[in-house]
N, C-alpha and C positions, 0 to 999 in steps of 0.2 A: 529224172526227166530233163529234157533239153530247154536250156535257159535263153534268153531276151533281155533286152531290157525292156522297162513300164513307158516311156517316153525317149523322144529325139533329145539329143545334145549337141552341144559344139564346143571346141577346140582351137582356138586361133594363134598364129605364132611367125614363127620364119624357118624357112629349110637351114640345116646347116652346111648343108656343102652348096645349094644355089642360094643362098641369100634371097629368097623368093620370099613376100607374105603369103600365109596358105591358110586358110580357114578348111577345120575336119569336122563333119556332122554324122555322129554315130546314130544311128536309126535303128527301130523292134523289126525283127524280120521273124517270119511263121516259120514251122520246124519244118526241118529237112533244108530249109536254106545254108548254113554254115557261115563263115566267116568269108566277104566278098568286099574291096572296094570298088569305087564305082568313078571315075574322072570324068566330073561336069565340066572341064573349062576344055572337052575336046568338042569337036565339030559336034560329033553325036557322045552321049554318054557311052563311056567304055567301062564296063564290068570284068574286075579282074579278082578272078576266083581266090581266095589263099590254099595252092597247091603248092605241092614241090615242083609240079609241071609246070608252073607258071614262074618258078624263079629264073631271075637271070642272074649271071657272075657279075659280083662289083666288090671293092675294096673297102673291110672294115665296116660294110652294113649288110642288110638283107632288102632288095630288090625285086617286084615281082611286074610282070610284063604281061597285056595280051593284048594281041592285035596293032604291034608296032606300038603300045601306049605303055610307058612306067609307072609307076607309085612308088617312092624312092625313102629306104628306112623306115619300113615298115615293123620291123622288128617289137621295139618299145610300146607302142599301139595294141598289137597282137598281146605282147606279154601280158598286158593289164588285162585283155578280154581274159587271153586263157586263165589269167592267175583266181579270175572272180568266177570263174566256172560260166561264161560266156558262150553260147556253141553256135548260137545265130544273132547275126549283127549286118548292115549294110552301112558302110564306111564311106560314106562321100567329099570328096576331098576337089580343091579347085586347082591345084598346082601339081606338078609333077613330086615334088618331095612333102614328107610327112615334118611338120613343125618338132624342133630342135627340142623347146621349151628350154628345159635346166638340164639335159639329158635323163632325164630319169622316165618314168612313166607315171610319176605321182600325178603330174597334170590329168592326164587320162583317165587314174582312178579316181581322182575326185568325180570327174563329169560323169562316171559311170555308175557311181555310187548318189548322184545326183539325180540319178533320171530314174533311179531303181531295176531292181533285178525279176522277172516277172517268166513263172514257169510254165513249160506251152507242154501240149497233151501228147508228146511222142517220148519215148525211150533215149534214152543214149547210148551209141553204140561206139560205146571204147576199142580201141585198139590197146589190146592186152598183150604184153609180152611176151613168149611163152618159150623164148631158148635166146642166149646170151647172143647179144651184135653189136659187132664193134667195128671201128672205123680210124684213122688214122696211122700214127707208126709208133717207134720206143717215144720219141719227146712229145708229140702230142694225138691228143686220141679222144674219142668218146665212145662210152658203152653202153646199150639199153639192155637190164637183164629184169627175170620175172618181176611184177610189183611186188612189197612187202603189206601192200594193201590196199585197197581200191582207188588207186590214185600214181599220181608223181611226186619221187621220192629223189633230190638230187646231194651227190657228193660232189663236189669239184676243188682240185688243186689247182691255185694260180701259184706260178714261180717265175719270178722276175729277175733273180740272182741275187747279186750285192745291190743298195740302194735303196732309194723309199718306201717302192710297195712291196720287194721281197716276198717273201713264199707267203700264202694266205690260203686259208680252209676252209669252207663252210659243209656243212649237212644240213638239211633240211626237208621233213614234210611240205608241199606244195599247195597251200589249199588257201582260201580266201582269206584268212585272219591272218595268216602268217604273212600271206605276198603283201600283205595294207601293211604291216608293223616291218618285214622285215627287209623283204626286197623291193619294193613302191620307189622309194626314195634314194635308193644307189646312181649313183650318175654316173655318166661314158667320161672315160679318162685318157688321156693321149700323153705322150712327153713332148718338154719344151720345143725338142728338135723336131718331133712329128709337126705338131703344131707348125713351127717353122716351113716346114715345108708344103704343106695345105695354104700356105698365104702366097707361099712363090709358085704355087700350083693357079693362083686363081682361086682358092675355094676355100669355103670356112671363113671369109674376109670380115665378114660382122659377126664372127662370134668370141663372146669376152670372155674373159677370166669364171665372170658367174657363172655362165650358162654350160659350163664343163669343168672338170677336175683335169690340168693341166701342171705336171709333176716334173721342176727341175730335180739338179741331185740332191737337193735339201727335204724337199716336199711339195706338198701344192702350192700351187704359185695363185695369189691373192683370192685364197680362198680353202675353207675347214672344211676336214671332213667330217660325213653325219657319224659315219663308223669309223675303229681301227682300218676295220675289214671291209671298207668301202669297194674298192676295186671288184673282191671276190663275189660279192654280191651282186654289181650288177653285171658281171659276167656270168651269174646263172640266172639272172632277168632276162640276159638275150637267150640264152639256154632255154627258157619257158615260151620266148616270143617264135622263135625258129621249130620248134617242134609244131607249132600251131600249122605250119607245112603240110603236117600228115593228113589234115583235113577233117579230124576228129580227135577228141581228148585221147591221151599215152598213158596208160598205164603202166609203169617200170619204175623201176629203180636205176636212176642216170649217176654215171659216176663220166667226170672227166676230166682233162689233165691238160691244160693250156691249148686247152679249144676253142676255135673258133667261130666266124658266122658260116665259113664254108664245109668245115664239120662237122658243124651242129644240120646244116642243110641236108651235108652225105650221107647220116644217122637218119634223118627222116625218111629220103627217098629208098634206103635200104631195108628201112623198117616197112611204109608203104610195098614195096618189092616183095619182102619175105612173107607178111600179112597177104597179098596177094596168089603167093603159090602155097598157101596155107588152103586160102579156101577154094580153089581148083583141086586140091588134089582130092 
């Protein structure tokens, strides 16, 4: 059955690339709604659906757009709904970007495991994989192929070469116990020199050491990781956030290999695409 949560919550924080305060109030929405934010600080409330039709192109997050209005890194948000088996939610948020927190999505799970999970009297209608699709080239790529079982099942290679996060593995079943234990708490990571240049860019200007894993050639710079395998992890956290795209829970088995937010997006709109002249024909 299609899930809710029992009660409203909220969220409070700062964007990381506009240094905005932003307060986010996740709300119970009746089935058949989906996953939608909503931007109260525009003239009129603007409802922005989570499709792939609604993403727009932006660097190193997921963005989604409608009616000339953004919601900016939305990614982390979405992953915590999908990871709890969430399918309708209304996301109200006051500011153009989603709060940075620690990068991770554990802030989200907590409030969403705070307000409870509460099951509404329709179906769920998965989108099930049913012939291998894949997206990118030899160096990076993702693939959706049949499930191994009623659910999302991800492989991913991260390779970084020589230096601190170096080649990193994970596999994993996708289901509520495992995202709370295993992927919740992975946090966005950049290097010193990225970093560097998000401050001469303007952006990212308030954000510290804590509130992301930020890796000279040594390792994290003022600050431990929860895992070895910290990295690998929360790049299949955005992997779980970006598929929420499709507009209804994936069932496959996801294998990928130094992919991104805009591969993981090209996976969905192609999966969307293929699911579509599936049920035409």
């Amino acid at each position: 059955m299609q899930q809710t949560i029992r009660r409203a919550v909220s969220v409070a924080g700062t964007g990381y690339w506009t240094g905005r305060p932003v307060r986010v109030e996740f709300l119970p929405a009746p089935a058949g709604t989906g996953l939608t934010f909503v931007r109260v600080d525009a003239a009129s409330p603007v409802r922005i659906p989570v499709t792939v039709a609604h993403r727009v192109d932006a660097t190193a997050r997921t963005n989604l757009a409608a009616a000339g209005v953004q919601v900016q890194m939305v990614e982390h948000a979405l992953s915590a709904l999908s990871g709890l088996g969430i399918d309708c939610c209304v996301i109200r948020i006051d500011a153009e970007e989603m709060p940075g927190l620690d990068g991770s999505s554990r802030a989200f799970v907590d409030a969403l495991d705070e307000a409870g999970i509460e099951r509404l009297g329709a179906p769920v209608e998965p989108l099930v994989v049913a012939e291998t699709c894949r997206v990118g080239d030899e160096m990076s790529w993702v693939e959706a192929s049949p499930p191994r079982f009623a659910g999302l099942s991800v492989e991913y290679e991260l390779d970084y070469g020589a230096g601190p996060i170096g080649r990193q593995t994970l596999a994993i079943r996708v289901g509520p116990d495992s995202y709370r234990t295993e992927l919740a708490a992975a946090r966005t990571f950049i290097s010193l020199e990225e970093a560097g240049r998000l401050r001469s860019a303007g952006l990212a200007l308030g954000v510290t050491f804590d509130e992301l894993l930020v890796f000279d050639d040594r390792g994290p710079v003022g600050n431990t990781l929860r895992w070895p395998d910290e990295c690998v992890r929360h790049k299949v956290l955005d992997l779980v956030g970006d598929l929420t795209l499709v507009g209804r829970p994936v069932h496959a088995h996801v294998r990928a290999c130094r992919s991104g937010h805009r591969l993981n997006a090209a996976l969905a709109s192609r999966l969307v695409a293929t699911s579509g002249r599936r049920a035409s024909a």
